[in-house]
N, C-alpha and C positions, 0 to 999 in steps of 0.2 A: 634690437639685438646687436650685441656688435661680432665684429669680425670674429675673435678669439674662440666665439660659439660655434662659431662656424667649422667643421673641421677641413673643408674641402679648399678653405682660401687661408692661406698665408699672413703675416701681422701688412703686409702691404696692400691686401683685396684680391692678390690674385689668386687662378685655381690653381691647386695643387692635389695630389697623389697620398693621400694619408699615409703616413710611415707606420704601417702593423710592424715590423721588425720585432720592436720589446714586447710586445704583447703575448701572453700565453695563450697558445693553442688547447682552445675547449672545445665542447661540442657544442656545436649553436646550432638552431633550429625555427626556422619562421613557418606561417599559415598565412596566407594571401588569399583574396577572393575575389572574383568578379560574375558580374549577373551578365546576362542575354536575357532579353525580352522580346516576345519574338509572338505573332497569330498562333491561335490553338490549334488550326490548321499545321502551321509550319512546325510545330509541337512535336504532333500526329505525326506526322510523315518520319521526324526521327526517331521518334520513340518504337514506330512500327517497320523502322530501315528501310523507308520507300524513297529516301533523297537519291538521286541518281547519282551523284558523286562518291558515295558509300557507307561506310559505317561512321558518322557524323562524331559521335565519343571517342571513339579508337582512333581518327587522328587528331581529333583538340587532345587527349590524352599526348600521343607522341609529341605534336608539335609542342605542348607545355615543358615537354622533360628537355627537348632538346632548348628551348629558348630558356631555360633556368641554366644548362649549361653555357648558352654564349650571351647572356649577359653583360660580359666585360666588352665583347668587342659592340654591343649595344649602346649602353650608358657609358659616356664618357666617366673616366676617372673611380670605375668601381675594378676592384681586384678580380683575376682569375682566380677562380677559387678549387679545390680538390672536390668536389660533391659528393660526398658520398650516397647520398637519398634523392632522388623526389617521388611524391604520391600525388596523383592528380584525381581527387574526387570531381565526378561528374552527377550531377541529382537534377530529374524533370520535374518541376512546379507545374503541375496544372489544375492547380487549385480555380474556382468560381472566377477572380478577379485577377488574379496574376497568374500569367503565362510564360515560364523563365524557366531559363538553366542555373542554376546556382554552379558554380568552379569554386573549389579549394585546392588551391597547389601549398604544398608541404614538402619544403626544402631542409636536409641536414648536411651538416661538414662539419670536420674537427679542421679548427681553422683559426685562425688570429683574428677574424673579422666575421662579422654576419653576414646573413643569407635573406636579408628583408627583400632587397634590392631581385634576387633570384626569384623568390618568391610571386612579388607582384609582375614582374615580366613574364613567368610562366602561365600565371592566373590574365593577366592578358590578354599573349600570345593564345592560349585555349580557347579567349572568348572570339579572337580577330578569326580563328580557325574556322568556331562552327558560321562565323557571320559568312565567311566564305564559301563555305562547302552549301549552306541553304541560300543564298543572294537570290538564286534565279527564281524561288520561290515566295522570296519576302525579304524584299528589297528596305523594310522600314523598320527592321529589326534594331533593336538598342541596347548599347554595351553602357553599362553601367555600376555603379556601388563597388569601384574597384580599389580595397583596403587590406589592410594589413592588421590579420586578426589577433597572431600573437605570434613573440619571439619571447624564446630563451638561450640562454649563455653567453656567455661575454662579461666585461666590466658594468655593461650599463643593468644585467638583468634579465629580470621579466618583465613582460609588457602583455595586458591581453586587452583586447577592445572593448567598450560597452554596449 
């Protein structure tokens, strides 16, 4: 891949600041996800609001909307962007073999630039939440499958996962 692909480096290699300026302000909108895997035990306990810490969803809820907001001062070299949305779906898997949280954070702005970048730090940030909030009970918990399901608007499109 050479550099010119790249948008974040310069024709020199170095990093740079992408310039949205000319860019037209649309509406873009990304879906991000990430799992927790976690004892059906530690499931239990949030599903039935017995974690001591407290409502285990309502703050990976918050925590995601507000880490979709400070994103920029997160990841170097991504824009402050106006947000106008985020939705943070929370869903309990306790299905036979898999024991998980599934997170969807869904990110919108009318904006020069995408909300990928918002997206997967919200979807995250949600999952760093509940590892937090359950730790004392299941310390072997696993954050994982963290992807970018789909985006729309902008130059480049649409994009949705397979």
């Amino acid at each position: 891949m050479e550099n010119s692909q790249l948008t974040h480096l310069d024709s020199s290699g170095s990093a740079r600041m992408v310039d949205v300026s000319t860019k037209d302000i649309t509406t873009r909108e990304a879906t991000a996800q990430s799992k927790v895997f976690l004892k059906k035990e530690t499931l239990e306990l949030i599903t039935q609001g017995n974690i001591p810490k407290g409502d285990v969803f309502a703050s990976a809820r918050i925590a995601g909307i507000m880490a979709a907001k400070e994103t920029h001062r997160l990841i170097p070299l991504c824009h402050p962007l106006p947000i106008t949305a985020v939705n943070i779906d929370i869903n309990a898997d306790n299905s036979a073999n898999a024991h998980s949280i599934i997170i969807a954070a869904t990110v919108r702005v009318n904006s020069q630039t995408g909300v990928e970048m918002e997206a997967l730090t919200a979807a995250s940030i949600a999952a760093l939440t509940i590892y937090d909030m359950c730790k004392a009970v299941d310390r072997g918990m696993t954050i994982s499958d963290v992807k970018l399901l789909k985006k729309s608007g902008g130059r480049s499109g649409s994009y949705q996962s397979e």
